[in-house]
C-alpha positions as CSV (number, residue, x, y, z in Angstrom):
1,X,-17.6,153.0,-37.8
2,X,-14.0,153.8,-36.6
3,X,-12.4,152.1,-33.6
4,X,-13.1,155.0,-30.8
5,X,-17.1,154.9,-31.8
6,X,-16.9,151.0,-31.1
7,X,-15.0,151.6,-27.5
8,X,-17.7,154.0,-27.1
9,X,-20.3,152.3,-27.6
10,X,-19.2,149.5,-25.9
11,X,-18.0,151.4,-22.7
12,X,-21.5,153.1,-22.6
13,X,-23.0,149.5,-21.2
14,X,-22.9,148.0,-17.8
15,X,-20.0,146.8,-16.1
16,X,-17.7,147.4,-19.2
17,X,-14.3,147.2,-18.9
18,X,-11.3,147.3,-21.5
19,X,-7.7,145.9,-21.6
20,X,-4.8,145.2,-23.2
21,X,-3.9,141.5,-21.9
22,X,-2.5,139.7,-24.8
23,X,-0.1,142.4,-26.6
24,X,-0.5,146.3,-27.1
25,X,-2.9,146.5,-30.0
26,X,-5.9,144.4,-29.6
27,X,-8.0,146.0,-27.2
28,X,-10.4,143.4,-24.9
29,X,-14.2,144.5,-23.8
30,X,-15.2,142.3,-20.9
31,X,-18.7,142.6,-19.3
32,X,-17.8,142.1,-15.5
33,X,-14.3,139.5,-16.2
34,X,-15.7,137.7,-19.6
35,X,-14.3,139.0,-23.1
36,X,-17.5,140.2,-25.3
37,X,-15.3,142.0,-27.7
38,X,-11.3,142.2,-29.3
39,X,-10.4,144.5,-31.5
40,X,-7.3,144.9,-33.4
41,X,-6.1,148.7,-33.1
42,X,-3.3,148.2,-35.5
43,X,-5.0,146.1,-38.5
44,X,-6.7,147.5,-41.1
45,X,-9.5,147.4,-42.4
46,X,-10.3,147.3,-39.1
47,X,-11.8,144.1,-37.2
48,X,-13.7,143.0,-34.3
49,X,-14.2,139.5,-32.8
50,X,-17.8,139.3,-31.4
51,X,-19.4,136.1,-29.4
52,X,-22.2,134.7,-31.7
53,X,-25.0,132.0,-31.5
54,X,-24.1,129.2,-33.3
55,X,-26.8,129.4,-35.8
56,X,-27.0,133.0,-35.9
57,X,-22.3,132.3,-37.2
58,X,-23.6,130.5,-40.0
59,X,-26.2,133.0,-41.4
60,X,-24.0,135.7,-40.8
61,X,-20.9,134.1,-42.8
62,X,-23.0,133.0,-45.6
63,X,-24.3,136.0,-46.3
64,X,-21.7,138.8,-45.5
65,X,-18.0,137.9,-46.7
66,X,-16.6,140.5,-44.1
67,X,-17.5,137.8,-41.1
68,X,-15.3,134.6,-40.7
69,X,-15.0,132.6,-38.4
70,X,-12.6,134.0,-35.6
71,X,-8.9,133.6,-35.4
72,X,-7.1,131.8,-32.7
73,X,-10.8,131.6,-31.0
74,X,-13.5,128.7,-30.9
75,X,-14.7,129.5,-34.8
76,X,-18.3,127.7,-33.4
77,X,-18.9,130.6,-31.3
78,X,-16.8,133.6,-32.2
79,X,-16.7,135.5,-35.7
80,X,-14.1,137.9,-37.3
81,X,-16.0,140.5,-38.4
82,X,-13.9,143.2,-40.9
83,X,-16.4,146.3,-40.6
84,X,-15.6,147.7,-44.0
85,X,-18.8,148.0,-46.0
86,X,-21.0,146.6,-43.3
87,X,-24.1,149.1,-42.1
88,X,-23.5,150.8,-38.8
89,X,-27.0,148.9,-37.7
90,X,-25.8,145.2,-38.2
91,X,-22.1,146.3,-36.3
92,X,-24.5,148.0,-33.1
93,X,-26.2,144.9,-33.2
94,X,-23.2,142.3,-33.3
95,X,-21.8,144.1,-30.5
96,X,-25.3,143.9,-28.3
97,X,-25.9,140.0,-29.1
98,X,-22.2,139.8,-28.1
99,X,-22.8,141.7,-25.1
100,X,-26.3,139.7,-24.3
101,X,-24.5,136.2,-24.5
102,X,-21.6,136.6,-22.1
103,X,-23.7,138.9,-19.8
104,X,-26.3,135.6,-19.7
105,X,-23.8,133.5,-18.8
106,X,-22.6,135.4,-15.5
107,X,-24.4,133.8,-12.5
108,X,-27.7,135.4,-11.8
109,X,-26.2,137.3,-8.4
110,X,-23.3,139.3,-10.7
111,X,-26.5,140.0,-13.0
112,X,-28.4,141.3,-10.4
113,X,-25.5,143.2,-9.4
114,X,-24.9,144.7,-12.3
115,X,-28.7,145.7,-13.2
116,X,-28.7,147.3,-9.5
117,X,-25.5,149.4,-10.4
């Protein structure tokens, strides 16, 4: 996957918004005004951070060298993930559970506002 399929795909969900607020190459995805996504523009291979269950972090980093735990972010719940040589499937799916958490933890009247939308 390249960086304009993952702004895509991300940009095809509810109440997706993207944004440049720390410097001028990592991109932010934020479901309503919570980040669910960063990505690097500028570093290659290229990288995404992605919100993760806890448990789910430490499966994933023992098993696939290309996630870490996230830079500069709370490494309990956010994971580096470089997207060389990991299948398109797993990548959809990072982004969806990343998606899934923050969008849980909006109050239940910006959810309803959203699925209404």
């Amino acid at each position: 996957m390249d960086a304009n399929e993952i702004l895509d795909y991300c940009l095809a969900k509810k109440a997706v918004t993207e944004n440049f607020p720390f410097d001028n190459e990592t991109l932010v995805m934020k479901v309503d005004t919570k980040m669910f996504l960063l990505m690097s523009l500028e570093r290659q291979p290229l990288s995404i951070n992605v919100k993760t269950d806890p448990e789910w972090s430490a499966e994933l980093r023992e098993q696939y060298p290309q996630i870490t735990g996230a830079y500069h972010m709370n490494k309990t719940h956010w994971n580096s993930v470089s997207i060389d040589g990991l299948r398109r499937e797993l990548i959809l799916k990072l982004i969806d559970h990343s998606y899934e958490l923050v969008f849980q933890s909006l109050t239940k009247k910006i959810q309803n506002t959203i699925y209404n939308s």
